[in-house]
C-alpha positions as CSV (number, residue, x, y, z in Angstrom):
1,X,0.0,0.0,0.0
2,X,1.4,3.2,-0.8
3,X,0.5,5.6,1.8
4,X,1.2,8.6,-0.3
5,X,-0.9,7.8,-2.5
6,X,-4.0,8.1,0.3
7,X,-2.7,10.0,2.6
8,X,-5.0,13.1,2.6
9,X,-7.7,12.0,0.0
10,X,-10.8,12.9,0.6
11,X,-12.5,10.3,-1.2
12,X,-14.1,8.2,1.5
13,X,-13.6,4.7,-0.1
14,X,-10.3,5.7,-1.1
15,X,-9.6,6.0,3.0
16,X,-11.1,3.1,3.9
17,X,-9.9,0.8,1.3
18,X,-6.5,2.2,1.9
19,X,-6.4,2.2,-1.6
20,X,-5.5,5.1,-5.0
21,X,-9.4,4.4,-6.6
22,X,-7.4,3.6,-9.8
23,X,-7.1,0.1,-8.1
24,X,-10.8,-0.5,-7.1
25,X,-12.1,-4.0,-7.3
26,X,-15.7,-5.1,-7.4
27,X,-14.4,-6.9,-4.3
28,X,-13.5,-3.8,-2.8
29,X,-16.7,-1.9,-3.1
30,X,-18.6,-5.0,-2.2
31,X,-16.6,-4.4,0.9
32,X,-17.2,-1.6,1.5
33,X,-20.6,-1.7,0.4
34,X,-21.3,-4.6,3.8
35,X,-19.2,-2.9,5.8
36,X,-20.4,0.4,5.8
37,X,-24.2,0.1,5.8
38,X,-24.6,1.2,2.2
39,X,-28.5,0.9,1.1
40,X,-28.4,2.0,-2.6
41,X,-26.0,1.6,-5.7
42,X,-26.3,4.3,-8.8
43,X,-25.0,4.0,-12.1
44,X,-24.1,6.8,-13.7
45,X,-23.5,7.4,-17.9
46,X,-23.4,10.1,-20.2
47,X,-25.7,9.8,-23.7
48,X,-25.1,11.6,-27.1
49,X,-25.2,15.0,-26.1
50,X,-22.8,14.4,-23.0
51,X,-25.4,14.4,-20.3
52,X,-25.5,12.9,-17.2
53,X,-27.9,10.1,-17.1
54,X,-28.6,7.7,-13.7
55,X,-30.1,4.2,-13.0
56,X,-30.4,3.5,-9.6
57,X,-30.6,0.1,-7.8
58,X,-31.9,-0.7,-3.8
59,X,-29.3,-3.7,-2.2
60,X,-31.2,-6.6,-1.5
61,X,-28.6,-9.1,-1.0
62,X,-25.2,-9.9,-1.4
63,X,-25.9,-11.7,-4.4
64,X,-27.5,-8.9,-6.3
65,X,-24.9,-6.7,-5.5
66,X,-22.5,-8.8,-7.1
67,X,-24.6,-9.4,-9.9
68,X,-24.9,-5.9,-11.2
69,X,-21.4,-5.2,-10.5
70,X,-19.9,-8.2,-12.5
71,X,-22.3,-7.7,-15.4
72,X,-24.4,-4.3,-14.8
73,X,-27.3,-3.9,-16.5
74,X,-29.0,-3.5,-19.9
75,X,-30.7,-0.2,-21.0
76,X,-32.8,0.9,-23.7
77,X,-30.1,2.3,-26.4
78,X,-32.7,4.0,-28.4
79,X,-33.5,6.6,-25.5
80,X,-30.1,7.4,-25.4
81,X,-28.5,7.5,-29.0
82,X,-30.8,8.7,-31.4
83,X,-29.0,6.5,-34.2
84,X,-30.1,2.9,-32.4
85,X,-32.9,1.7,-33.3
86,X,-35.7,0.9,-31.1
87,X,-36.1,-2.9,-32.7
88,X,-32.5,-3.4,-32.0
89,X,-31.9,-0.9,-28.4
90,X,-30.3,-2.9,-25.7
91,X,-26.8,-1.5,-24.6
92,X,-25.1,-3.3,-21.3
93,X,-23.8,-0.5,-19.0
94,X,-20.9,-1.6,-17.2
95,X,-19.3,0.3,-13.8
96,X,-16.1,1.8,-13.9
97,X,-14.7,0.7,-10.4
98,X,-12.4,3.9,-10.4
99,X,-15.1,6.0,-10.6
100,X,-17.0,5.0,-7.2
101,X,-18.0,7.5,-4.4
102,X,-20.4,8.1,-1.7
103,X,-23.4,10.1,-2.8
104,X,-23.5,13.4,-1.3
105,X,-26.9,14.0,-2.3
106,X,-28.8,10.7,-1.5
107,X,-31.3,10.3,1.3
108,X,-30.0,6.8,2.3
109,X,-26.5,5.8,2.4
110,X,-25.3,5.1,-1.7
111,X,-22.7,4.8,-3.9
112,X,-22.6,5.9,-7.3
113,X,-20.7,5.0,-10.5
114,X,-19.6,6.1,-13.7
115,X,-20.6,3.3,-16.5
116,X,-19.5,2.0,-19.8
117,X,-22.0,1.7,-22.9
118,X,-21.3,-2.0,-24.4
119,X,-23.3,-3.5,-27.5
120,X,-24.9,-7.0,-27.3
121,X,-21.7,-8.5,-28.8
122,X,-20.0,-7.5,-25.6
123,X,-17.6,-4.7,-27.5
124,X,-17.4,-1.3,-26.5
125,X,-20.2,0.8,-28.1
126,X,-18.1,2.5,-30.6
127,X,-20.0,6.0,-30.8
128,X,-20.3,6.1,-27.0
129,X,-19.0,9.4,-25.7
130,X,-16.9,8.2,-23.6
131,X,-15.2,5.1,-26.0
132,X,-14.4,7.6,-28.7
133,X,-12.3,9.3,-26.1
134,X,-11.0,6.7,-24.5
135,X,-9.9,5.3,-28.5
136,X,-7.9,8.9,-29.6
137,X,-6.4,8.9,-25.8
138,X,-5.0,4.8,-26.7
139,X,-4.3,5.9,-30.2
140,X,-1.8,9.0,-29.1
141,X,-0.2,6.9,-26.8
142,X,0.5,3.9,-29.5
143,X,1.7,6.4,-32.3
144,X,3.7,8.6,-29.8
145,X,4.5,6.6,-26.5
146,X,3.1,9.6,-24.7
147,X,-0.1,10.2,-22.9
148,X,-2.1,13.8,-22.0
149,X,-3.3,14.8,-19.3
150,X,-5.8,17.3,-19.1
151,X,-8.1,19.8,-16.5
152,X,-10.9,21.9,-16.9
153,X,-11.9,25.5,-15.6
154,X,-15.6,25.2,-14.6
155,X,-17.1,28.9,-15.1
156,X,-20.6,29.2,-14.0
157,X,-23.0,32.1,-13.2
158,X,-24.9,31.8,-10.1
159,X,-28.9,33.5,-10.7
160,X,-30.7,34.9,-7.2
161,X,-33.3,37.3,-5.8
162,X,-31.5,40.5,-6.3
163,X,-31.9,41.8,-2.6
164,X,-29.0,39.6,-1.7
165,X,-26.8,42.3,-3.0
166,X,-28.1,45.1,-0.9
167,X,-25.7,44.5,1.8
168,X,-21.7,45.3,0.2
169,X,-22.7,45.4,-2.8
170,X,-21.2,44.3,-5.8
171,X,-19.1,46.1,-8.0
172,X,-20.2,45.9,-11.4
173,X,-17.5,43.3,-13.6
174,X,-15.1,44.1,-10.9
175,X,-15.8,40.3,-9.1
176,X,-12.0,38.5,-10.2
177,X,-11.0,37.0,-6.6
178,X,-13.6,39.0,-4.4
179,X,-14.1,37.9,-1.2
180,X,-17.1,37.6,1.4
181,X,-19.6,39.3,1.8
182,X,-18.8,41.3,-1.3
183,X,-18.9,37.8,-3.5
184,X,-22.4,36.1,-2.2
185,X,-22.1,32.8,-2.8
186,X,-18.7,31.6,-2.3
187,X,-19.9,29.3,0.4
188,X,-21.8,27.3,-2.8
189,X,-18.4,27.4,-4.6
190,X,-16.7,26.0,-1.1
191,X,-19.4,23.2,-0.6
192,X,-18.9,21.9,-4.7
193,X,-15.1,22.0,-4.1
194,X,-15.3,19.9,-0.6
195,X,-18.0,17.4,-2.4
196,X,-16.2,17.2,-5.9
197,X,-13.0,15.7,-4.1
198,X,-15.1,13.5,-1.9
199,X,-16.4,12.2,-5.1
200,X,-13.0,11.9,-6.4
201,X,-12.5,14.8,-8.3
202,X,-8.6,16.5,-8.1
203,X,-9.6,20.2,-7.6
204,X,-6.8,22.7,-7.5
205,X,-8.6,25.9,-6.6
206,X,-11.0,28.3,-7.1
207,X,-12.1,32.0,-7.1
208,X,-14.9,34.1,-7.8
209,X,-14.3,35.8,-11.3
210,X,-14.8,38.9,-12.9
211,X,-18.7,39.0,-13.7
212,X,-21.4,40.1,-11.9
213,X,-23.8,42.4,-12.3
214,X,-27.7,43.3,-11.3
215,X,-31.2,43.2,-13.3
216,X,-34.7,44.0,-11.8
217,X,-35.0,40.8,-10.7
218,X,-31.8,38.9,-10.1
219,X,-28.7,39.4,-8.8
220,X,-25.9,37.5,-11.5
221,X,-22.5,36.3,-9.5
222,X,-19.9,34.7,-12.0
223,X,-17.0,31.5,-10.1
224,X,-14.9,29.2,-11.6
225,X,-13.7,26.1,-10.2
226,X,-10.3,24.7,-11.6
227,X,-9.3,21.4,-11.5
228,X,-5.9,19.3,-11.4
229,X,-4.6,17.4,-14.3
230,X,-5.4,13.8,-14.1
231,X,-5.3,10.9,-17.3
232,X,-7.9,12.7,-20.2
233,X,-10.0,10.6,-20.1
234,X,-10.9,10.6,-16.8
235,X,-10.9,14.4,-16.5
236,X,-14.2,14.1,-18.6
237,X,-15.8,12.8,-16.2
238,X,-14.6,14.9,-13.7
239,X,-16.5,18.0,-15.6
240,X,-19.6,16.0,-15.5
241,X,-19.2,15.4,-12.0
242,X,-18.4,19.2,-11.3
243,X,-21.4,20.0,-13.5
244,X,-23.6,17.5,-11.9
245,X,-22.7,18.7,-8.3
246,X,-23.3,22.4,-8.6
247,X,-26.3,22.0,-10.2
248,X,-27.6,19.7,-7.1
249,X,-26.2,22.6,-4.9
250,X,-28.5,25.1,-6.9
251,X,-31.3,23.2,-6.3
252,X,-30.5,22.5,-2.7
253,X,-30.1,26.4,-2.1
254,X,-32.8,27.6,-4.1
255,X,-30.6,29.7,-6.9
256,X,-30.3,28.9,-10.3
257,X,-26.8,28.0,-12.0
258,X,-25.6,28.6,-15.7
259,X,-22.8,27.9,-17.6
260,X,-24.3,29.3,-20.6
261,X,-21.4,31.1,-23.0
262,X,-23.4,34.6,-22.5
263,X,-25.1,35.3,-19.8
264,X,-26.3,38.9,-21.2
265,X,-25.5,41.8,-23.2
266,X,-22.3,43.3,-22.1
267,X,-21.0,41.2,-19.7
268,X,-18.4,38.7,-19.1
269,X,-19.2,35.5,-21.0
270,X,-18.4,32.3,-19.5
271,X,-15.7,29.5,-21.1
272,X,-14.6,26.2,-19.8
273,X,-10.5,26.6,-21.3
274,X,-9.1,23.5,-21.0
275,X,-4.9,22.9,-20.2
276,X,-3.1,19.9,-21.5
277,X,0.0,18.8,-20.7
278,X,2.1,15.6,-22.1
279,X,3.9,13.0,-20.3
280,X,6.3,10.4,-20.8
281,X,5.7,6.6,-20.2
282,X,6.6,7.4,-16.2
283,X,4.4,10.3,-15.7
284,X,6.9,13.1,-16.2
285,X,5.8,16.0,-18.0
286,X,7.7,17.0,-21.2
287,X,6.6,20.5,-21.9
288,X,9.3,21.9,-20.7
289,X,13.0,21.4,-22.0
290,X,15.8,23.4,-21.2
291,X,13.8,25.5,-19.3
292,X,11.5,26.1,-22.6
293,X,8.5,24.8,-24.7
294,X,10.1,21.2,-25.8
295,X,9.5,20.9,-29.7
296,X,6.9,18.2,-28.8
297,X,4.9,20.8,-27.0
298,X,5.5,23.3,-29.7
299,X,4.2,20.6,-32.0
300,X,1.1,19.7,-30.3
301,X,0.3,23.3,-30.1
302,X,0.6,23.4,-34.0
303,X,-1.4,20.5,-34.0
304,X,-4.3,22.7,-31.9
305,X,-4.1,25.4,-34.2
306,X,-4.2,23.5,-37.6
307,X,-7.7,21.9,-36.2
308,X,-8.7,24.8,-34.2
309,X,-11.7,25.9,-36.5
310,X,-13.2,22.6,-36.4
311,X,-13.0,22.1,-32.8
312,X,-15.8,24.3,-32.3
313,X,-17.7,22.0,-33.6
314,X,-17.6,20.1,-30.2
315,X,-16.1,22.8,-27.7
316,X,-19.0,25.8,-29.0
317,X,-22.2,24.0,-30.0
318,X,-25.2,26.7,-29.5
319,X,-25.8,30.2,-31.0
320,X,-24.6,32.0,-28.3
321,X,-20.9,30.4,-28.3
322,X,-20.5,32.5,-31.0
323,X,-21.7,35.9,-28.7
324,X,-18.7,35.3,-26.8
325,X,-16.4,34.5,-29.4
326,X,-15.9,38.1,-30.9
327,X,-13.5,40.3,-31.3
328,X,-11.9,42.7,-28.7
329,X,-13.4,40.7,-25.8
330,X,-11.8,38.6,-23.2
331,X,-12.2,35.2,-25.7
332,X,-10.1,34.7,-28.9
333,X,-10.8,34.8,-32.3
334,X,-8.3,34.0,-34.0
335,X,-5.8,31.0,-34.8
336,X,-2.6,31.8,-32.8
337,X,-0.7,31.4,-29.7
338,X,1.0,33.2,-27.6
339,X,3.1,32.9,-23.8
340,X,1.1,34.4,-20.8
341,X,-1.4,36.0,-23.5
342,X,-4.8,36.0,-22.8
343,X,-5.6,37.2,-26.5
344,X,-4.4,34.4,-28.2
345,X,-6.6,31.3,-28.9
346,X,-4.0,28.5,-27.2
347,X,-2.3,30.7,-23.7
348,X,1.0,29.2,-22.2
349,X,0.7,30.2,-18.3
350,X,2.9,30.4,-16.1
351,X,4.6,27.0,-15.1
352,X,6.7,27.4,-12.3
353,X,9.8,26.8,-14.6
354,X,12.1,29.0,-13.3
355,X,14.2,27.9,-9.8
356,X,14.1,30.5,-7.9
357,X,13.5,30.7,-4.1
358,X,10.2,33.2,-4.5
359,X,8.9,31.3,-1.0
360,X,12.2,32.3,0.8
361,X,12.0,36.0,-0.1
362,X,8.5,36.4,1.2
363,X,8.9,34.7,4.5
364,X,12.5,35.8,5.2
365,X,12.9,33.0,8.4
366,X,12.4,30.4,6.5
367,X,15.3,27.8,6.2
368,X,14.5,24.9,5.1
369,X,15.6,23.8,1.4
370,X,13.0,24.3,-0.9
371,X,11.5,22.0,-3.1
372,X,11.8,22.4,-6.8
373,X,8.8,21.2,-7.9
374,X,8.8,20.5,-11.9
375,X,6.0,19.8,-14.0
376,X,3.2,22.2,-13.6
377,X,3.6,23.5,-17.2
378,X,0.6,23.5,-19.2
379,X,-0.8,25.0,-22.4
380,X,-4.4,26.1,-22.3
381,X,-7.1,26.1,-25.1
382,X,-8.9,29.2,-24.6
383,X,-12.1,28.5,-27.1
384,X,-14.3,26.2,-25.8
385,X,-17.3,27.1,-23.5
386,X,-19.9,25.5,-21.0
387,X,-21.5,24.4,-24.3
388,X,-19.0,22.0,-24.8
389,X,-19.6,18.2,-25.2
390,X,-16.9,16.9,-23.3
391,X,-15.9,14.0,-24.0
392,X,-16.2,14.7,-28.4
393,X,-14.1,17.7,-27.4
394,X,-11.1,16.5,-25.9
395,X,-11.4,13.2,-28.3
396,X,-10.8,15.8,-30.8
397,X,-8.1,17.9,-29.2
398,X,-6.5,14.6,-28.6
399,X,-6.1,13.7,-31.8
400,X,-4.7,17.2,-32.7
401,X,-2.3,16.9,-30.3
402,X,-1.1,13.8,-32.4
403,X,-1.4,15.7,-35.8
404,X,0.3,18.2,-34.6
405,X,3.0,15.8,-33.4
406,X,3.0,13.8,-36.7
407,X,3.2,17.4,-39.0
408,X,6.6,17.7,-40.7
409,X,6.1,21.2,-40.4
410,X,4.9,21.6,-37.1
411,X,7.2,23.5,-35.5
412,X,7.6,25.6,-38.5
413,X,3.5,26.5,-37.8
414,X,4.0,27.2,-34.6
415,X,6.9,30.1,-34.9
416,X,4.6,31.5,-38.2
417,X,1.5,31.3,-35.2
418,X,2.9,32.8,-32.9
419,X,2.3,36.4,-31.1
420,X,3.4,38.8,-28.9
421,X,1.1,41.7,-29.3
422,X,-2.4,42.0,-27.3
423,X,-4.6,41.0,-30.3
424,X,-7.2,42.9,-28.5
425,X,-6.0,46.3,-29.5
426,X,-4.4,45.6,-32.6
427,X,-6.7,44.9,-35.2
428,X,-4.0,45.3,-38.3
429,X,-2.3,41.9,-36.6
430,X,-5.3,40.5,-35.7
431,X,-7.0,40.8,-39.1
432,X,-3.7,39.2,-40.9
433,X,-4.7,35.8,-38.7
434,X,-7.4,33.0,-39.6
435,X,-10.3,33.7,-37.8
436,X,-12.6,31.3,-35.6
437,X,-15.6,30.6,-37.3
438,X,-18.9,32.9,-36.1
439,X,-21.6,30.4,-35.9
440,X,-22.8,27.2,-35.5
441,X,-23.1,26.7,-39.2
442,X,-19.6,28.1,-40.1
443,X,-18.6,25.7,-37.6
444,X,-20.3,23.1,-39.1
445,X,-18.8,23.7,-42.3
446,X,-15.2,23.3,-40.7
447,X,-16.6,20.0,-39.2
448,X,-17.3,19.0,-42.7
449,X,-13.8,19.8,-44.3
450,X,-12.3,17.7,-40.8
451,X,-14.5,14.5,-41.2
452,X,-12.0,12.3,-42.7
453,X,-9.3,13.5,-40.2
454,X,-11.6,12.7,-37.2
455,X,-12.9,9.6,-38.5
456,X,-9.2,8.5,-38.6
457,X,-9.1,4.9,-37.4
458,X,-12.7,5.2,-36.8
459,X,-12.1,7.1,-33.7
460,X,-15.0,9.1,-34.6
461,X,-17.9,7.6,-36.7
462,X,-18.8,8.8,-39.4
463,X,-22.3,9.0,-38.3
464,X,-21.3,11.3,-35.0
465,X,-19.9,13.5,-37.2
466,X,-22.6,13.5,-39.3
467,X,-24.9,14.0,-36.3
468,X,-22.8,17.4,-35.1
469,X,-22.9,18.8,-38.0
470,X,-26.8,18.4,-38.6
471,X,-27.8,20.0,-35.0
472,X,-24.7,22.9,-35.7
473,X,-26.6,23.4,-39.2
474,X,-30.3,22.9,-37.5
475,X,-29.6,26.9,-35.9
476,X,-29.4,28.3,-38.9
477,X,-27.5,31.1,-37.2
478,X,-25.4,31.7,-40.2
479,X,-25.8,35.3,-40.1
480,X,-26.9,35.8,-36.8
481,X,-24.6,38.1,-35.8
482,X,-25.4,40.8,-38.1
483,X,-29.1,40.1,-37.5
484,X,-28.7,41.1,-34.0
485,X,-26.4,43.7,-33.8
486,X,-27.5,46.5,-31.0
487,X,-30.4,44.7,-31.2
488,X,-30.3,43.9,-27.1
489,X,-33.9,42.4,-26.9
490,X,-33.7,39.9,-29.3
491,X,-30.3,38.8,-28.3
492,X,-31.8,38.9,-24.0
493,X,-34.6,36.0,-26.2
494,X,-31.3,33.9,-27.1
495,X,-29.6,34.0,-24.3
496,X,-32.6,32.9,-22.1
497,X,-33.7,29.9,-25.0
498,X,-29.6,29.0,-24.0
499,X,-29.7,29.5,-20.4
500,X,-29.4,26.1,-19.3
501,X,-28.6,24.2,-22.3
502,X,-25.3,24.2,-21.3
């Protein structure tokens, strides 16, 4: 048992089992299950559209409980994928041991699961979210010995009665980092954090950010939650969980919770930017070499930037993705990259690359040696938004990554790509770059030139491409833009139609 490992998790089954949850066994949860008084077993799984679905089961004997977790259960296929057909629906889901944790919601003492679609044959349903991802992660890894690893920024608006901002009041878009009792509802943010790493989520921080504002009605309070990198394509499911979580804390507190690209007219949008970083067959990170971008970085970076313009296809999905996506605002536009730059459409942050003893000058008494800690370096996709359907979108970023890697000229596109200047106030170098597309129908259009490239190795069917770029197309938003320029009513109607789409 490693105790490092454990040591601090707050994952209860992960204590008790003494155990990393990447080693759960059914045995183990059947264990835990007896010896813990658990009542109720869920199984969780994500459909088409990448939303959370739940079948729930009541314990009635030992038996049973080892039934459905040695062959779980069968579901109707047709409910959940609109491409099955209903003479032919049955899909086995199948629980993902890893994944277990004790509800935080449930009445009665439960423990709930993320699940696997397979088809009758006993194969991995090959258009399941969550297989597609799973299929670019392994094919990276055989074509490049590496393996990504990936986080998520949850940004989310918070909707309540405006008269809880009578008391310190709320400045107007000045909410990055404010604290109690000016930001409202950081104890909500608090309580998802503490219940996402119960459930097994790796959270690193989070903050209040920069948007808030008051109607007639409602007060709007804009957080972010930001999470840890862990394996891809577990940090999918790690969103969901996130997702899933606030949204029962909305309920439970009576406040309504977005994550909606735009929120309103004028005011900061909200994104989900997703970091990657690459690692090597023992978990070290090679971003960095010789204290700079190694080329393999640089190259998967290309690799972003070639595919960008299709990637909205799975990272900006509604009509009003393409609200936050314009120029001169805090989102990017257009295809380049750039180091600390918050203009540019893939952002290298700060990684803690430099060894220097910052921790020594601000407390002057300490002595000790301290640690250099390597590895933090990530780079960050700035595009995609609470739209997003997970699991297609880093599928799709994944095999970028490898394109990028794979491109003779790749790091030839990424010096060409890259920028220095704030693109927000300098439109002459900003109109010299490609641009992101501005709807769901241009975006369906770049789907359409990528469909061979994604439906390398069959890693996306054919027919859930086909599927993306039939709902992108369904908006007919092609012009939208221009349609709705200064015109703030109708825009207020498609924000609200989007409101909880996301």
């Amino acid at each position: 048992m490693r105790e490092y490992e454990v040591a601090l998790n707050q994952n209860s089954l992960v204590k008790y089992l003494r155990k990393p949850a990447k080693e759960f066994t059914r045995h183990d949860i059947i264990r835990y299950i007896e010896e813990n008084e658990i009542e109720q077993v869920n199984f969780h799984y994500v459909n088409e559209a990448g939303k959370i679905k739940t079948l729930n089961f009541v314990i009635t004997s030992k038996a049973y409980l080892d039934a459905i977790l040695s062959t779980g259960e069968r579901v109707d296929g047709s409910s959940l994928f609109s491409y099955i057909n209903a003479s032919t629906s049955d899909l086995y889901v199948i629980p993902r041991f890893k994944t277990a944790f004790v509800n935080p919601f449930s009445e009665v003492p439960t423990i709930d699961l993320f699940c696997s679609f397979y088809t009758k044959e006993g194969y991995p349903l090959e258009s399941a979210p969550e297989n597609i991802l799973r299929k670019a992660s392994r094919r990276f890894t055989e074509a490049t010995g590496y393996k990504v690893k990936a986080l998520g920024e949850l940004e989310y608006y918070i909707i309540a009665d405006k008269d809880v901002n009578v008391d310190y009041p709320a400045e107007d878009q000045k909410g990055y980092h404010e604290s109690t009792p000016f930001a409202k509802f950081e104890f909500i943010r608090t309580e998802a954090m503490r219940l996402i790493a119960k459930c097994g989520g790796k959270i690193k921080y989070s903050h209040s950010e920069v948007g808030n504002f008051t109607t007639e009605e409602h007060y709007f309070e804009q957080h972010e939650i930001e999470f840890n990198p862990v394996d891809v394509d577990e940090t999918a499911d790690q969103l969901v969980l996130g997702k899933w979580i606030l949204r029962n804390l909305a309920y439970k507190y009576g406040v309504e919770i977005s994550f909606a690209p735009k929120i309103t007219v004028g005011k900061a949008g909200s994104g989900l930017h997703i970091h990657y970083m690459i690692a090597d067959e023992n978990d070290n990170n090679i971003m960095i070499e010789n204290d700079e971008l190694s080329p393999v970085a640089l190259k998967s970076i290309a690799g972003i930037l070639d595919k960008a313009k299709a990637l909205t296809a799975f990272g900006n999905t509604i009509p009003t993705s393409y609200l936050r996506l314009v120029p001169h605002q805090e989102a990017p536009t257009n295809v380049c990259w750039g180091e600390t730059n918050r203009s540019a459409l893939v952002r290298i942050p700060l990684g803690w690359t430099l060894k220097t003893e910052m921790i020594k000058n601000a407390n002057p008494f300490e002595i000790a040696e301290v640690p250099y800690i390597p590895g933090k370096q990530t780079a960050e996709f700035r595009v995609p938004d609470g739209s997003a359907d997970i699991y297609h979108l880093l599928a799709g970023m994944v095999m970028a990554m490898q394109h990028g890697i794979e491109m003779e000229n790749g790091l030839e596109l990424a010096e060409e790509l890259r920028i220095e200047e704030n693109l927000f106030n300098n439109r002459e170098l900003a109109d010299k770059l490609e641009q992101l597309p501005a709807s769901c129908s241009e975006s369906a259009d770049e789907l359409e030139k990528e469909k061979e490239f994604f439906n390398s190795d069959n890693v996306f069917p054919l027919g859930t491409l086909e599927r993306f770029i039939s709902i992108l197309r369904s908006y007919n938003d092609r012009n939208l833009s221009e349609e709705l320029y200064q015109n703030d009513k109708e825009i207020m109607k498609l924000v609200k139609r989007f409101l909880n789409y996301a």
